[in-house]
Every structure is written in C-alpha cells, then in structure tokens.
N, C-alpha and C positions, 0 to 999 in steps of 0.2 A: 504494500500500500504506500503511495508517493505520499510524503509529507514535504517537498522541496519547497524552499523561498518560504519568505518574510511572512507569517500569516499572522501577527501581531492586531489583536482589535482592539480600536482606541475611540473611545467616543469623547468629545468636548463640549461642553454646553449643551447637551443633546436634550430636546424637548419637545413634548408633541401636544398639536389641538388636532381636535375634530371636528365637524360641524355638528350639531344636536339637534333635537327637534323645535326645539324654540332657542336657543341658544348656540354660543362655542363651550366646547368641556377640555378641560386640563387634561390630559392625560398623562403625563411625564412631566413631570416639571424639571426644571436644568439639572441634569447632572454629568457624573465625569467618570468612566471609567476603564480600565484598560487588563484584557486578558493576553495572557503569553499563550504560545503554540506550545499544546498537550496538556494542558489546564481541561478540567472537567466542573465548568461549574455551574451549580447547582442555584435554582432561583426560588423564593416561596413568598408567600404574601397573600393578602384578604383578598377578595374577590375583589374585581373592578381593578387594581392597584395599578395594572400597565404591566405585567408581565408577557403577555403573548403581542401589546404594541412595541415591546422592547426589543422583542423576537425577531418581530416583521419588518423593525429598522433595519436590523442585524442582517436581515434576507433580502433587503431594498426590494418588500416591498410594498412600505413607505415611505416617503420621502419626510426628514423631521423638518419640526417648524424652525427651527432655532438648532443652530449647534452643527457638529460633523461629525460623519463617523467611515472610519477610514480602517479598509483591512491594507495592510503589510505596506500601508502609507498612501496607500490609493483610495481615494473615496469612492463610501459603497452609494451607487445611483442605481441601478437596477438589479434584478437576482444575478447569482453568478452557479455554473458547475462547484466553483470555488466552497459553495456553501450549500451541503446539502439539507436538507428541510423534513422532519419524521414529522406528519402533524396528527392528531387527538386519534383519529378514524384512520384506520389504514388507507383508503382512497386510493383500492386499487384497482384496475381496466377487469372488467368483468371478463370481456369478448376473448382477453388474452391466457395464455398458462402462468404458472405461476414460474416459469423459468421466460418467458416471455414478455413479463414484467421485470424481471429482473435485466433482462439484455436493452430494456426500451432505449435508457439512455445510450449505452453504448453506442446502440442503431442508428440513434438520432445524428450521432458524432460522425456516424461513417466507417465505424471499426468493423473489419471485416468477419463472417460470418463464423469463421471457426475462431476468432480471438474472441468475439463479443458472446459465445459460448463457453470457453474456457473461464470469461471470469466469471457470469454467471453460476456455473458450476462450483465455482471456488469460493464464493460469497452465501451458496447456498447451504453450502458444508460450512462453512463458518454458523450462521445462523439456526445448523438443524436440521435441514428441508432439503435436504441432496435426494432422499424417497417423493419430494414433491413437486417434482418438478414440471412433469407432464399434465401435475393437477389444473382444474379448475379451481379458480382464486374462491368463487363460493362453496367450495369444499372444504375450507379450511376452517378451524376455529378461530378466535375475536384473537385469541395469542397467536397462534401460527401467522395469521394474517398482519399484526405487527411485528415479525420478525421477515416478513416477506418482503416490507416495505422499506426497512432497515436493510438488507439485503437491496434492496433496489437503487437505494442512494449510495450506497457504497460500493456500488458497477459505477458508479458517476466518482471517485475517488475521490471526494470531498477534502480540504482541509481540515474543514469546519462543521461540525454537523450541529445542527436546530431540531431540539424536541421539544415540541408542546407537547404535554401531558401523555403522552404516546402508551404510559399503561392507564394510564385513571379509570377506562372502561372496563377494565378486566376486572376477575376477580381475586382475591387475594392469593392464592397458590399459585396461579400463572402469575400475577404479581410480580411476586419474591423469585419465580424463578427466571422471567424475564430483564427483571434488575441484576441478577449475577451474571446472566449471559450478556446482556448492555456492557456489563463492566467488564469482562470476561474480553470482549472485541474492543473495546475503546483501551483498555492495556496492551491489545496484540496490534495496534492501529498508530499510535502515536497521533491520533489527529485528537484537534480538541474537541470540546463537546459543552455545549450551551443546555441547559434543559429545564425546563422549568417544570415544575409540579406545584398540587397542595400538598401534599404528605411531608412533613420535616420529617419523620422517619427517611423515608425516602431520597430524602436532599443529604440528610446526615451519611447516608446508607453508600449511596455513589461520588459523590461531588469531593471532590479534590480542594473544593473553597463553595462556600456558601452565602449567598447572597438575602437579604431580606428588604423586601421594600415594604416604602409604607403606604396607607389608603391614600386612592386619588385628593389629588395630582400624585403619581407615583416618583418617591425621591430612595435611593441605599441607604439604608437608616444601620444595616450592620454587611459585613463583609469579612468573614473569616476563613481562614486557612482551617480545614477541619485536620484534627488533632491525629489521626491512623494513620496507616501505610497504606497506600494504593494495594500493597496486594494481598492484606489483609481483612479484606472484604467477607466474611463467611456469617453464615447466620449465630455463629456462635459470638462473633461479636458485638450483635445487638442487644445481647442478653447483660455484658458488661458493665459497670456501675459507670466505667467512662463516661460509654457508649452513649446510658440513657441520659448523666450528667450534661451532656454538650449537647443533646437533641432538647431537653427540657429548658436549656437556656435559651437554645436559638426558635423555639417556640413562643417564650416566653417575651420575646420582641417584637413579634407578629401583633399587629392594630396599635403597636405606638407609634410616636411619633407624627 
C-alpha cells in the first residue's frame, strides 16, 4: 500500500455556515488543526456539533467559509483518490459483485484488467471476503457489507481514509469485531485514518489521539494523545482500570464547553 509524499492535514481558521431555513447556522466555528501521516484519529461529540461537516471539508466536499485546509501543502478544493471516504451505509452498486465493486475505482483509473483484479483480490483477503467475491453485494450482511466498502476505497490506495460512523448501524458483536479488523488494516497500511463516531469507547478503542468537540458552533475543546500502544488493541484491554480511567475522562468533556 503506497503511502509516498507529504500527506500532512492542516486546517487554519477553518469554519463553516450553512444556509437554514429561516436563517444562517454556525456550524464550525474557527478552529486550527493539524494531523501527521499514520495518525488514526478518532473524533466524538453531541449531536449537531460539526463532526461529519468536519469530515466533508477534509473530503472537499465542502468548500469552508473562513479558513484553509491544505493536505501535504496543497489546498483541499475538491475530493481527491488522495482521500478515500467509508460513509455510515455501505453505498454499494447493487447491479455489481462484490469483487466488482471493489475493482470500480481501479477501472475508473484505466488499470488494466488483470492488475485491477489482482488488487481487488488482495484487499478482499485483507478485509475477509476473498469467498465473496463473485457475491451479490445484497447477499451480504450490514458487516460484511462494510468491510466490502473498506475494501473498495482501499483498491483507490488512499493516503487518507474518512469514516463517518461506518459501524454505528451494526450490532455490537460485528461491532467489536469490525473495530479490530479496522485497526488490524490501518496498522498493516501506514495510511492515516480520520473517523468519527458517538461511542468514546470506540474512539478510546482505535484512535491513536482523540479528538472532542463541543455543541454547535462546533470548536476542539480537548485533543489527546491516547495513552496504549497501537498494537495493543485487544479486548482485554478495555476491561483495564487505564483503559476505563481515560474513556470516563474523555466522556466526561462531551457537552462542555
């Protein structure tokens, strides 16, 4: 998996309106922040707060009101291969297989038919789904089917990958085991990884640093380095007094502010 050149994100003054229905609404208010490339970090906050407006800057695609935001010194103006995009719903081509979604983008690029099969194949096994290939995408379960999708942006060899909430819909066993497999690829991957969720379990669980924002106008009210080893990830360490100590703080910052 290519992780070459500068993939540094840097946002400056970065802030967003919307139009409303009688009104403009705040949605970000100015803030400033900057991730290193293979950084995994993890977002949470109240509803409303600008967590998936935050996202869509990051994926240009929205353009902020106020402010820049620049990957590897280039400003981001529209989506890029650069940054691939996991969103809530797997949102995948029915009409297609499930190895057929995974080649789309290659296809799109022009890679020729046995290469853009080769990595298909090789992202499929990465994700699980190497027996799935020939599937029909509605064959699959609410998990399989976000592992298909993961699998699809990473035939696109992303720097940067964008998850809105990509498990929220599941249920908690595919959950917990989708979260290890997430982290499981984003360690054999060197690319970074943006993700937002509600669970601070969740953010504690994966996120390499831990972001909280506060209710609209969304501003970083904390921003922490979480205290494990990347590859000490196991369900046994959620059970640890750390573990719960550093999740019950950075919960406990959630609606201030």
């Amino acid at each position: 998996m290519s992780v070459s050149g500068d993939h540094t994100v840097v946002l400056r003054g970065v802030a967003h309106r919307y139009r409303g229905r009688d009104a403009d609404v705040q949605a970000l208010a100015p803030l400033e922040l900057e991730i290193g490339a293979g950084e995994f970090v993890a977002v949470v906050g109240p509803s409303g707060c600008g967590k998936t407006t935050l996202l869509q800057l990051l994926a240009g695609f929205l353009t902020p009101t106020e402010g820049t935001v620049t990957v590897g010194g280039a400003p981001v103006t529209a989506p890029s291969p650069d940054r691939g995009v996991v969103f809530q719903q797997a949102n995948l081509y029915p009409w297609m297989t499930v190895r057929g979604n995974v080649e789309l983008g290659p296809r799109l690029r022009g890679v020729p038919r046995a290469e853009r099969r080769r990595i298909a194949e090789r992202y499929l096994e990465l994700v699980g789904l190497s027996e799935f290939g020939g599937a029909a995408t509605y064959e699959l379960s609410g998990g399989m089917q976000q592992r298909c999708q993961i699998a699809r942006v990473l035939a696109n060899d992303p720097a940067i990958m964008l998850l809105d909430e990509p498990f929220g819909a599941l249920d908690a066993l595919t959950r917990d085991r989708l979260q290890d497999e997430l982290h499981r690829i984003w360690r054999g991957s060197g690319k970074t990884a943006f993700f937002i969720t509600h669970s601070v379990e969740e953010a504690v669980y994966l996120g390499t640093r831990v972001l909280v924002m506060s209710p609209r106008p969304g501003r970083i009210v904390l921003d922490e380095q979480v205290p494990f080893d990347a590859g000490a990830r196991t369900a046994e360490l959620r059970a640890t007094p750390a573990f719960v100590a550093f999740r019950e703080r950075i919960a406990a910052t959630i609606g201030q502010g």
